[in-house]
C-alpha positions in Angstrom: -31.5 40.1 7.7 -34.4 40.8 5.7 -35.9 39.8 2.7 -35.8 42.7 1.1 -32.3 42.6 1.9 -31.8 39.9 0.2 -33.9 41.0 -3.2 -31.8 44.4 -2.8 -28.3 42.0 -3.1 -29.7 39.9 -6.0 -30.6 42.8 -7.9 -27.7 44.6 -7.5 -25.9 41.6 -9.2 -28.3 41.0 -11.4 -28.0 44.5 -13.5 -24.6 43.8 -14.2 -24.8 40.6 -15.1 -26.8 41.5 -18.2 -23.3 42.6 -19.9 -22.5 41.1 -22.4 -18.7 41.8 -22.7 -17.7 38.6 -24.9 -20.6 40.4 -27.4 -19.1 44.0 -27.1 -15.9 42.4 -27.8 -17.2 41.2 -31.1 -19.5 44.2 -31.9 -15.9 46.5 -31.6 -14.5 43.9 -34.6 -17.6 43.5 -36.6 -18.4 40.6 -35.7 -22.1 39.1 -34.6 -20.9 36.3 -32.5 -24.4 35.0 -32.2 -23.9 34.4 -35.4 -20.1 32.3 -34.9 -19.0 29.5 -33.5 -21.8 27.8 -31.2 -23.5 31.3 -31.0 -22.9 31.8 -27.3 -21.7 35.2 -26.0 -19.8 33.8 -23.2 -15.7 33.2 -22.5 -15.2 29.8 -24.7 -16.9 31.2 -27.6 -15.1 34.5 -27.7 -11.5 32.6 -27.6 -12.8 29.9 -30.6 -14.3 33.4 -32.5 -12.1 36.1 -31.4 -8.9 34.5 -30.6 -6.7 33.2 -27.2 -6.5 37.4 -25.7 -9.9 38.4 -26.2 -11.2 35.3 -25.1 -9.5 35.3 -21.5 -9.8 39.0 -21.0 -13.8 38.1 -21.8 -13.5 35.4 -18.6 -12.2 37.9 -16.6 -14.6 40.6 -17.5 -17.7 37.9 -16.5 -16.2 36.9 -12.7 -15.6 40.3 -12.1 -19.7 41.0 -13.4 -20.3 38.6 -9.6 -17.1 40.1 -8.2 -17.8 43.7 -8.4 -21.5 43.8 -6.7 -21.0 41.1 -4.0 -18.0 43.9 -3.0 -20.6 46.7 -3.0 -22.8 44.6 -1.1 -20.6 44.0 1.6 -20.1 47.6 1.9 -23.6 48.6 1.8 -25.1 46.0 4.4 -22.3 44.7 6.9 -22.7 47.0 9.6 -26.8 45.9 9.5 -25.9 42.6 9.2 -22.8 41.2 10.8 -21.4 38.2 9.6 -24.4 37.5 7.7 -23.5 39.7 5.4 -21.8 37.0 3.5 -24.9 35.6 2.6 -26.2 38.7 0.9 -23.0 38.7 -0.8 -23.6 35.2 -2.1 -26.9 36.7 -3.4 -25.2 39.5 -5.2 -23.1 37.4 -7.2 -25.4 34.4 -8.1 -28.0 37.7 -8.9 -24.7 38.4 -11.2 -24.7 34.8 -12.9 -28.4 34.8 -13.3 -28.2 37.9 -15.3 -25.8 36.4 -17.4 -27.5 33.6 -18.0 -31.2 34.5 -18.4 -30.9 38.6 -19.8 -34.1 40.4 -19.7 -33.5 42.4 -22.7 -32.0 39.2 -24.6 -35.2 37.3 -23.8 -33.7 35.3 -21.0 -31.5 33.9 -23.6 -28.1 34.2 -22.3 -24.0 32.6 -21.8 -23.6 29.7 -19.3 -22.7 31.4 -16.5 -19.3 29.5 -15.6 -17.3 32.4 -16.0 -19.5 34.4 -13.6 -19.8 31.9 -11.5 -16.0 31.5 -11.4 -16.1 35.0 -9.8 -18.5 33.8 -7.3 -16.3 31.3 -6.0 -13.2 33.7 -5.6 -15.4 36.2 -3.7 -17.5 34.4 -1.8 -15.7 30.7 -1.8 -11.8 31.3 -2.1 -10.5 28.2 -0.1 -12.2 25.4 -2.7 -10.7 27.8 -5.7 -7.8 24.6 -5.8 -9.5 21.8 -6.4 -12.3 23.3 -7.9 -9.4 24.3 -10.5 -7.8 20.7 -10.6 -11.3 19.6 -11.6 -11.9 21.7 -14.8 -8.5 22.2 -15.8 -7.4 18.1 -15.7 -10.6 17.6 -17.4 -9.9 20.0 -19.9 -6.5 18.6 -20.4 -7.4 14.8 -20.3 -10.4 15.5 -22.9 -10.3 18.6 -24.4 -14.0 19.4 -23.6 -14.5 22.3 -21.7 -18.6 21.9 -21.2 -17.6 18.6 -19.4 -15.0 20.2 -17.6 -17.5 23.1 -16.8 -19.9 21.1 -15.8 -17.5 18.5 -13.2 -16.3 21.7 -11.9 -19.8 23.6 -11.1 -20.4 20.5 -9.4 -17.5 20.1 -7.2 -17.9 23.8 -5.9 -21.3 22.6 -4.7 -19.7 19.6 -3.1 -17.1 21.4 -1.6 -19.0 23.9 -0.4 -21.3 21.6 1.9 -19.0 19.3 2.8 -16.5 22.7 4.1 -19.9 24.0 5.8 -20.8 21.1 7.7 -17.2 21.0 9.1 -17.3 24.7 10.1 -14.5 25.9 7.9 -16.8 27.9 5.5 -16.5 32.0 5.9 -20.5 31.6 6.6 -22.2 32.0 9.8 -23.8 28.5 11.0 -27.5 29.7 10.5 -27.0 30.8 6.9 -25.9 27.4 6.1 -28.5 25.5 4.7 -29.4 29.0 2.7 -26.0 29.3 1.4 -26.5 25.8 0.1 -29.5 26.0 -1.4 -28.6 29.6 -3.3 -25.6 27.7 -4.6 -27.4 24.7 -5.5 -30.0 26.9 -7.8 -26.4 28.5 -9.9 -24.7 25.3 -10.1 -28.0 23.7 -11.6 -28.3 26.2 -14.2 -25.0 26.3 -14.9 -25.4 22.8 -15.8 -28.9 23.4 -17.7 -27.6 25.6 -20.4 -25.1 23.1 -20.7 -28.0 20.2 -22.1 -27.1 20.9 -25.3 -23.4 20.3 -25.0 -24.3 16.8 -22.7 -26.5 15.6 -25.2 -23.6 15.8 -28.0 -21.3 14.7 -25.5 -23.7 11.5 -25.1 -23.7 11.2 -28.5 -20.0 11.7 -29.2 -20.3 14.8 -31.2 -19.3 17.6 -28.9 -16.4 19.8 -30.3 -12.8 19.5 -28.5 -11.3 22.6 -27.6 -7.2 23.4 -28.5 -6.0 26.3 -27.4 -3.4 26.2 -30.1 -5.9 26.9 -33.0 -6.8 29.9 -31.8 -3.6 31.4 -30.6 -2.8 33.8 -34.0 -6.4 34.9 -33.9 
């Protein structure tokens, strides 16, 4: 498996991960949502802004932006690459989250990337899908912040992930191990990056709580 192969994968994530569906969304009702809420384009923002259906159909939409290319990327490489070809789709969809994140034509001013790198996890990572879940949805639920619960759940996807590899139940060949690791570790650490703005105010005790019942007639 080559390099190239590997720039090849990471690109073809990375072109669709510079959709903005969450902004679309908005544009369609007239609505800058750069301009709403915390200004983000991403999942959370879309529900506060546009309401409980857009917002979820908007998380779906950004897991399918890593979904969709780490699919076309198994198809394209896994009869040159064998099992390996897992990796490469690992690249495809963190290619997928970076785009989202840091968007050439938005001057690398992006979402979060938690959604994307939700679909990440169901296409390249299915079996740590439940407690990754348990994770960001009790912390949700025990403190209605969704940033901390983001965060606590990029975090055990990364744990889970190497403790699953070094007991041989990850869908990863052995060598592509410590690669798969560190590919995941560069998401899951900006993932939590664009998230310093949320830890500062939840240091400081000023980060908004999310209710799912305010925005439900929206």
């Amino acid at each position: 498996m080559t390099i190239w192969m590997r720039i090849i994968a990471a690109a073809i994530g990375y072109i669709p991960g510079l959709v903005s569906f969450g902004e679309i969304f908005a544009k369609a009702k007239g609505i800058d949502l750069r301009s709403q809420g915390s200004g983000n384009t991403g999942a959370t923002n879309t529900l506060r802004v546009l309401g409980n259906k857009l917002g979820f159909i908007t998380l779906a939409c950004d897991a399918l932006k890593a979904i969709v290319p780490a699919v076309v990327v198994y198809f394209i490489f896994r009869g040159m690459t064998g099992e390996s070809v897992h990796l490469l789709m690992l690249y495809a969809a963190a290619g997928a989250v970076i785009g989202h994140i840091f968007p050439v034509h938005r001057g690398f001013k992006g979402g979060k990337g938690i959604s994307s790198t939700l679909g990440l996890a169901i296409i390249c990572f299915p079996q740590i899908l439940p407690i990754t879940a348990v994770v960001f949805l009790g912390t949700v639920f025990l403190t209605r912040f969704v940033s901390l619960g983001s965060i606590l759940g990029a975090l055990s996807l990364l744990i889970q992930v190497i403790v699953m590899g070094q007991l041989g139940i990850l869908f990863m060949p052995a060598e592509n191990l410590i690669e798969c690791y560190i590919v995941l570790a560069v998401v899951v650490f900006f993932d939590i990056f664009r998230h310093k703005d949320n830890i500062k105010r939840l240091l400081a005790g000023k980060e908004n709580r999310f209710s799912l019942h305010h925005n439900a007639g929206k």
